[in-house]
C-alpha positions as CSV (number, residue, x, y, z in Angstrom):
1,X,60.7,108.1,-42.7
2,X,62.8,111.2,-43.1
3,X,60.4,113.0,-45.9
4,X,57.6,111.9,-43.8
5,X,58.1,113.6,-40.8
6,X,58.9,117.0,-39.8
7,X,62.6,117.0,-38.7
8,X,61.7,119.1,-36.2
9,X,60.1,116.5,-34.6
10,X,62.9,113.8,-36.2
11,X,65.1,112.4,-33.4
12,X,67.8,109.7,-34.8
13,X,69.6,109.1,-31.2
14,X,68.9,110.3,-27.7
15,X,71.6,112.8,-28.0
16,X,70.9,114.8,-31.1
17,X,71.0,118.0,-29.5
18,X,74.6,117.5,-27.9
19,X,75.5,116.0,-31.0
20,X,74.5,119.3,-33.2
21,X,75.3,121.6,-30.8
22,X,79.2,120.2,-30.7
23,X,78.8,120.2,-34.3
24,X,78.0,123.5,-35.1
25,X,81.0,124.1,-31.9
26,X,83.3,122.4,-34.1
27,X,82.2,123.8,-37.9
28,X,81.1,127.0,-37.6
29,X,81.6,128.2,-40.8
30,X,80.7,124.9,-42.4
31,X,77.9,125.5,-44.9
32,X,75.3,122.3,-44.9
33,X,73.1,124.0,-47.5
34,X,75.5,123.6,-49.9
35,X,78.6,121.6,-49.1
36,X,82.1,121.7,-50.6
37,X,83.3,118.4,-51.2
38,X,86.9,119.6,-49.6
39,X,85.6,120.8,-46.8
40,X,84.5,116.9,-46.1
41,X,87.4,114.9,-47.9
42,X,90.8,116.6,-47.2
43,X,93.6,115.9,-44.9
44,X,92.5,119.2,-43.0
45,X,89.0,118.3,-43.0
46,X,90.0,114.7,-41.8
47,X,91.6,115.8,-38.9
48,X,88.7,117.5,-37.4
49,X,86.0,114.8,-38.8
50,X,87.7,112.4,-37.3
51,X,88.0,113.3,-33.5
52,X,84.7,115.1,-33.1
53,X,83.5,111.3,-34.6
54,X,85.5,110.2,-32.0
55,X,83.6,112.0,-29.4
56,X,80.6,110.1,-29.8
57,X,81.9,106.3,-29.3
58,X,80.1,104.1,-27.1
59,X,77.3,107.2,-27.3
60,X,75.9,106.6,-30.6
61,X,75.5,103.0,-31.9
62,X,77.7,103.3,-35.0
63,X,78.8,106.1,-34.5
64,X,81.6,105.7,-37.4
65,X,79.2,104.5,-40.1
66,X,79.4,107.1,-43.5
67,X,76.1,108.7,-45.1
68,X,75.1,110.2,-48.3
69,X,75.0,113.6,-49.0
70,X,73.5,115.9,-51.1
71,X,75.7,118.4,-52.0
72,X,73.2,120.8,-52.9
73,X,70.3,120.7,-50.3
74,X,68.1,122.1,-53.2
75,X,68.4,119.6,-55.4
76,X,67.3,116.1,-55.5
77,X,69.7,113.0,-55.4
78,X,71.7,111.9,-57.6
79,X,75.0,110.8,-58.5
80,X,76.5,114.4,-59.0
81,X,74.9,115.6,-56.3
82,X,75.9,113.1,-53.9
83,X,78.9,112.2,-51.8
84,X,79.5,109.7,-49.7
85,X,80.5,111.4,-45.8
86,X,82.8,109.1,-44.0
C-alpha cells in the first residue's frame, strides 16, 4: 500500500496532520532521514516518546503499537538498517 501510493495523498488515521504537526512541535531537531538509534532508545529519548505517545490515547487506535524503521531513508530494509520504534 505504502510504495503504491503517493504519501502525499497517504492518510493512516484521521488525525495525521495534528499528529505530525505535534511531532515536529515536539522533535524539532530530530532528523527522520537518517535516524540515530539514541535519539529513539535512551532514557532521554524515552521520556519525551513516551508522553507525546501518550497524547494520542483513545485518538489513534493503537496508538502504543512499535514500527520498523529504516535508519537510513536511502537505503532499503534490512536487518542493519532497521530498528524496531517502540
Amino acid at each position: 500500500l505504502i510504495s503504491s501510493v503517493d504519501p502525499k495523498f497517504l492518510n493512516l488515521t484521521k488525525v495525521d496532520d495534528r499528529i505530525y504537526e505535534e511531532f515536529r512541535e515536539t522533535f524539532r531537531e530530530l532528523r527522520v532521514d537518517l535516524l540515530d538509534p539514541e535519539e529513539l532508545k535512551s532514557e532521554a529519548a524515552k521520556a519525551k516518546w513516551r508522553p507525546f505517545c501518550l497524547r494520542f490515547e483513545g485518538v489513534v487506535e493503537d496508538f502504543n503499537y512499535g514500527t520498523l524503521l529504516r535508519l537510513d531513508s536511502r537505503r532499503e530494509y534490512t536487518e542493519e538498517n532497521t530498528i524496531f520504534g517502540g
